[in-house]
C-alpha positions in Angstrom: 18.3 -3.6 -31.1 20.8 -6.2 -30.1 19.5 -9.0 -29.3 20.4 -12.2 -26.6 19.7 -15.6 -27.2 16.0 -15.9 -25.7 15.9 -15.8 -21.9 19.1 -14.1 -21.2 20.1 -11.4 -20.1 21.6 -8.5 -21.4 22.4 -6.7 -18.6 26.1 -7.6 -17.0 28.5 -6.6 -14.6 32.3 -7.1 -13.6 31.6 -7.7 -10.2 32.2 -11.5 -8.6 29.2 -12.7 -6.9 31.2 -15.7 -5.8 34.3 -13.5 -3.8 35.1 -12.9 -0.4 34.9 -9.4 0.3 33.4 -6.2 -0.4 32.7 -5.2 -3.9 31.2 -2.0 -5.4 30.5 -2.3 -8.8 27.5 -1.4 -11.7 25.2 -3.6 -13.2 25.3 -2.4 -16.7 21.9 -2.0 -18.8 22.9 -1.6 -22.3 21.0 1.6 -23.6 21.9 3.0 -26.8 20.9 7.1 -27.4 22.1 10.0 -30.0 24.5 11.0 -27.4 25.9 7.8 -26.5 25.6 4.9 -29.1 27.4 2.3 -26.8 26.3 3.5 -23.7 24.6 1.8 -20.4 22.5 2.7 -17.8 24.9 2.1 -14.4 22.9 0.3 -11.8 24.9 0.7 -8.2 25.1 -3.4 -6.5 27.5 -4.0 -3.8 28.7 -7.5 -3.3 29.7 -8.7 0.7 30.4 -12.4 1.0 32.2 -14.3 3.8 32.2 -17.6 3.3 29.5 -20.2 3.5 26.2 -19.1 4.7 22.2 -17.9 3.3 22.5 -14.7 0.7 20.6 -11.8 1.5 19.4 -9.6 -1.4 18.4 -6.1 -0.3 16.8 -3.4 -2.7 15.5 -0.3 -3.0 14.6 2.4 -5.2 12.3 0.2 -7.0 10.4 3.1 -7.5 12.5 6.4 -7.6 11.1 8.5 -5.5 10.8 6.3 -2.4 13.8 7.6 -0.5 14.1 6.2 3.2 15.1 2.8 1.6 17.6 4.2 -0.6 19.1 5.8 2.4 19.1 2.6 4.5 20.4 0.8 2.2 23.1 3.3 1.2 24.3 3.4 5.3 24.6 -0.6 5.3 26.9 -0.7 2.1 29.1 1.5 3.3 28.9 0.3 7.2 29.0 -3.6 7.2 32.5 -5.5 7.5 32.5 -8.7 5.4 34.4 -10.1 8.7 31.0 -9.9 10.0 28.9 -11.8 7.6 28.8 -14.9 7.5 27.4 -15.5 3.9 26.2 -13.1 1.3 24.4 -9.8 1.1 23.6 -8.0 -2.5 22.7 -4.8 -1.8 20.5 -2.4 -4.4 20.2 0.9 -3.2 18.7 2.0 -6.0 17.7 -0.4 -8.4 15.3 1.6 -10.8 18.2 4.0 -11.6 16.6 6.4 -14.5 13.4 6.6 -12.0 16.4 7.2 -9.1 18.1 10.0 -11.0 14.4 11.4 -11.8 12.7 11.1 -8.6 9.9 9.4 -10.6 8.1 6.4 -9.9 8.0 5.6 -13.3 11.2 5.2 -15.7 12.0 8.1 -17.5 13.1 6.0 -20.7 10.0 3.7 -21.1 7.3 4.9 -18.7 7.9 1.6 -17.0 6.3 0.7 -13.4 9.0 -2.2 -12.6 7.2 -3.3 -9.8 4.3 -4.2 -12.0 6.4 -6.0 -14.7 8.0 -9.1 -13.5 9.7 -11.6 -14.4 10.3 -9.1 -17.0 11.8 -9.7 -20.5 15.4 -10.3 -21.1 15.1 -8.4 -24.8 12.5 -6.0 -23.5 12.4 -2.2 -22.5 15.0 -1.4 -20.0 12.7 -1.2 -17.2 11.7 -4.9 -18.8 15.6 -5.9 -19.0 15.8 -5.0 -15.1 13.0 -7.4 -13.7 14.4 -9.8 -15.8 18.1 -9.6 -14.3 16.5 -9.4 -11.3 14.1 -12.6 -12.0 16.4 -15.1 -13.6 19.7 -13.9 -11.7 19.8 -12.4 -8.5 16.6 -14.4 -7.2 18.4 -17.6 -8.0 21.2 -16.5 -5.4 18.5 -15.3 -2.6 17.4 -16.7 0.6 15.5 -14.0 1.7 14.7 -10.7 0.4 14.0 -7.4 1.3 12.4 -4.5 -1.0 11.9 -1.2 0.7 9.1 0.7 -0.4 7.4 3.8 0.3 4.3 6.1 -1.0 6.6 7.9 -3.5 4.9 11.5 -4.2 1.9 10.8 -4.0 0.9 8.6 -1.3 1.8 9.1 2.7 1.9 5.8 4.7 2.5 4.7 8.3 5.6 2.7 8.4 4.6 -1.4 7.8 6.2 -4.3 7.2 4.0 -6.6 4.5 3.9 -9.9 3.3 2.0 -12.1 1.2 0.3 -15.2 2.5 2.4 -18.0 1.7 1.3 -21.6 -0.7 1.4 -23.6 2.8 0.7 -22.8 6.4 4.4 -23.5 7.0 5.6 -20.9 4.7 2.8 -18.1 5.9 4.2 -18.8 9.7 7.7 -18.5 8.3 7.0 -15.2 6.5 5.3 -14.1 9.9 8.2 -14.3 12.2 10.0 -12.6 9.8 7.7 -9.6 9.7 7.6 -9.9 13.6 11.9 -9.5 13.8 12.0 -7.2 10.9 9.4 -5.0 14.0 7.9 -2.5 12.1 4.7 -0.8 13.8 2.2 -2.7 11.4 2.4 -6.1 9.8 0.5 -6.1 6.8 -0.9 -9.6 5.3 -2.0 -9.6 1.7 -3.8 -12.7 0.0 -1.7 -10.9 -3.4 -5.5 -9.5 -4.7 -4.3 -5.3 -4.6 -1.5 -3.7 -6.2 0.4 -5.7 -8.8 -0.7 -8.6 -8.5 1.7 -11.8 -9.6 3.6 -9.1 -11.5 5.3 -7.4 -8.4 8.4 -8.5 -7.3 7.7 -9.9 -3.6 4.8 -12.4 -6.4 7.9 -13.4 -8.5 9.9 -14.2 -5.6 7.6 -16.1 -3.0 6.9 -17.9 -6.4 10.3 -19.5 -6.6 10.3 -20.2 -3.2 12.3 -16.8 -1.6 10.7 -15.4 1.1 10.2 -11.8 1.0 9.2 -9.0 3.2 8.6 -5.7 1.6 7.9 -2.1 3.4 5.7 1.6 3.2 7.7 3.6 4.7 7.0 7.2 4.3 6.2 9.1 1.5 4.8 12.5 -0.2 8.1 12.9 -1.9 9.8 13.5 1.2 12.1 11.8 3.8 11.3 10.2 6.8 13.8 9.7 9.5 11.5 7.5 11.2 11.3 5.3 8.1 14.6 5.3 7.7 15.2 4.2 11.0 12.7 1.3 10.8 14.0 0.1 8.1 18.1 0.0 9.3 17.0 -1.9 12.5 15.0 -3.7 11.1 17.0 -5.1 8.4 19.8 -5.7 11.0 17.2 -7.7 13.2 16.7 -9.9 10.2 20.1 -10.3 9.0 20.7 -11.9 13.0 18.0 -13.6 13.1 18.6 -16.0 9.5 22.5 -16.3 10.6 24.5 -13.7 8.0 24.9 -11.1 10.8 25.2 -13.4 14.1 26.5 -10.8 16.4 24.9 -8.3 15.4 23.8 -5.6 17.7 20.5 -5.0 17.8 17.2 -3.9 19.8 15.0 -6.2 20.7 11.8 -5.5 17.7 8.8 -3.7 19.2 5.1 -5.4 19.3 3.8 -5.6 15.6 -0.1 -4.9 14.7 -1.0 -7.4 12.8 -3.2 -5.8 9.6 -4.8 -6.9 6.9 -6.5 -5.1 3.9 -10.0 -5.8 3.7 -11.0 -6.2 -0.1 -11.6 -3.0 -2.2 -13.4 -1.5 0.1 -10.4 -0.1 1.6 -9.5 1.8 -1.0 -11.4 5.8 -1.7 -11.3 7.4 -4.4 -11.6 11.2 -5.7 -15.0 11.2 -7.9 -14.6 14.6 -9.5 -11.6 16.6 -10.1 -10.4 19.3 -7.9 -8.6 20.7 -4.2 -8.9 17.7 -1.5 -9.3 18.4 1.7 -8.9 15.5 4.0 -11.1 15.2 6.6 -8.9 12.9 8.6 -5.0 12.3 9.3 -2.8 9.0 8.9 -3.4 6.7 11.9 -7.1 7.6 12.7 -10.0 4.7 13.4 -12.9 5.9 10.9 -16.4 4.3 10.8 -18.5 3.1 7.1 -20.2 6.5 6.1 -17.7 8.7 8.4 -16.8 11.8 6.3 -13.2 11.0 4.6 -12.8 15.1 2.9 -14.1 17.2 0.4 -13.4 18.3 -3.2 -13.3 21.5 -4.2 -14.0 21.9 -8.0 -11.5 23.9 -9.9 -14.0 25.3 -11.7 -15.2 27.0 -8.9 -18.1 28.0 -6.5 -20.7 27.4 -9.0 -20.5 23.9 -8.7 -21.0 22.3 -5.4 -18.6 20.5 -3.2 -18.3 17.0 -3.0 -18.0 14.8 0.2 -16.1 11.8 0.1 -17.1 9.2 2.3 -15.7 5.6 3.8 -17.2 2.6 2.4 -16.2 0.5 5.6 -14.3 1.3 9.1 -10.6 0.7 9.4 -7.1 2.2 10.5 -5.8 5.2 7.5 -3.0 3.9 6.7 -2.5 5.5 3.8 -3.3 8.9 2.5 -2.6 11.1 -0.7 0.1 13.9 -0.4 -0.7 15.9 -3.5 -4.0 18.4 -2.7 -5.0 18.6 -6.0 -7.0 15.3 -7.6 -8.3 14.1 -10.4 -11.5 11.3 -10.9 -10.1 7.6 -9.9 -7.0 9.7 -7.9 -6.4 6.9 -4.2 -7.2 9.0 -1.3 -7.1 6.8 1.6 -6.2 3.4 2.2 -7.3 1.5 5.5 -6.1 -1.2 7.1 -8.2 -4.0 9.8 -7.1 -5.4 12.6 -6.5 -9.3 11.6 -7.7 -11.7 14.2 -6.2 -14.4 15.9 -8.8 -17.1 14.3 -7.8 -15.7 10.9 -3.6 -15.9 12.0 -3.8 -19.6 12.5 -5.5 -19.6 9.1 -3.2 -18.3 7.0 
């Protein structure tokens, strides 16, 4: 393998970050196969800069098949006028491009989750090379970020906004009005315990000081136009709000729940393989015991059923797509309400 001097990056691209304008270009990922020796993986960035002003760094396809982000993302490259902006706005549409071109969540060439591997490495795998580029170059450009997520194939969410509770009251309320103009249905506040951890991108960020709201907006493989729609209006409210769109037209943001995730608790889990049946939809209040579904065994009727059950109450905000499950397989996620005593808090 070729390698860069430690720490930087192999990945490069021909477009200039620092001109007014609109530019489409590739970020190239230098990826060498039988059939194309001096090949690269092309990762689609569009550049809009006017001026003096914050820069916006918008992504998605972080995980490939998470589509209504894509899509928003995708409309705004091709809609915004850089006579508009007033500033910078670096728009990913779909920045895991083998897990894009796949509809996987995970990377086709290296198996890689790249929302569990920043910083990443600059001389790693690809999916490696990517949250390095994204770590050590386009985060050093950001004010603000937005990564638009949703439940992939396997997992169907309501549509949230989330954040991660900032180092400082200060930066927690910023982060909060932020999530309340961004307006999506549910606010979600994580203390950074579930998912990825410090390895996630929105960790990596708020680490180096870049504020960062990231989104579930859909899921089950499919496409939501509801997500989708969230997340363009959303994006624009935000964009306003921090100064690079100023006249903007938008609609006012609609009331935010404010939700939390409530320890591990939240989470249920299949116990045995076999055919779920949910016992509950996405958006129901459930109670600690209430029946959650049943298993079905594959290996049929000779072996008895198994009811899943909810360790705690809570909102479903999150529920498999897939029927079939296998042992450790998420089947629901809930969500609390967060209280005003624990908003002042944060």
């Amino acid at each position: 393998m070729e390698m860069s001097p430690a720490g930087e990056t192999r990945i490069w691209t021909t477009l200039n970050f620092d001109r007014d304008g609109k530019q489409h270009d590739w970020l190239r990922l230098p990826f060498s196969t039988d059939q194309s020796a001096y090949g690269v993986i092309p990762i689609p960035i569009t550049c809009i800069r006017n001026g003096t002003g914050p820069t916006a760094l918008l992504i998605a396809g972080n995980h490939g098949d998470e589509y209504e982000g894509q899509v928003a993302l995708s409309k705004l490259a091709r809609q915004l006028d850089p006579l508009d902006i007033r500033g910078r706005i670096l728009i990913l549409p779909a920045l895991n491009y083998p897990a894009v071109v796949a509809g996987r969540r995970l990377s086709p060439l290296d198996e890689g989750n790249l929302n569990r591997l920043f910083p990443g490495e600059a001389n790693g795998t690809p999916t490696q090379m990517i949250a390095h580029y994204v770590s050590s170059v386009l985060l050093s450009m950001a004010d603000i970020v937005i990564d638009l997520h949703s439940g992939g194939r396997s997992l169907s969410y309501l549509s949230c906004c989330l954040i991660r509770v900032g180092k400082t009251g200060a930066e927690t309320a910023r982060l909060m009005e932020l999530m309340q103009v961004f307006g999506a249905p549910i606010g979600s506040i994580s203390d950074g315990t579930g998912g990825g951890g410090a390895t996630t991108l929105s960790a990596i960020a708020q680490a180096r000081g870049v504020p960062t709201l990231t989104t579930e907006l859909g899921g089950g493989g499919t496409f939501s136009t509801t997500g989708e729609a969230i997340a363009s209006q959303g994006i624009y409210r935000v964009l306003k709000h921090i100064g690079v769109l100023p006249n903007a037209e938008t609609k006012p943001a609609p009331p935010v729940r404010l939700m939390q995730v409530a320890g591990r608790g939240a989470f249920t889990y299949a116990p045995i393989h076999g055919i779920f049946e949910p016992a509950v939809e996405l958006g129901d209040s459930v109670d600690t015991g209430q029946t959650a579904g049943f298993i079905f065994p594959v290996e049929g009727s000779q072996k008895p059923l198994e009811e899943v059950c909810f360790s705690q109450p809570g909102l479903v905000a999150c529920r498999r797509a897939p029927a079939l499950a296998a042992p450790g397989d998420c089947l629901f996620k809930l969500v609390t309400d967060v209280g005003a005593m624990c908003v002042a808090s944060t």
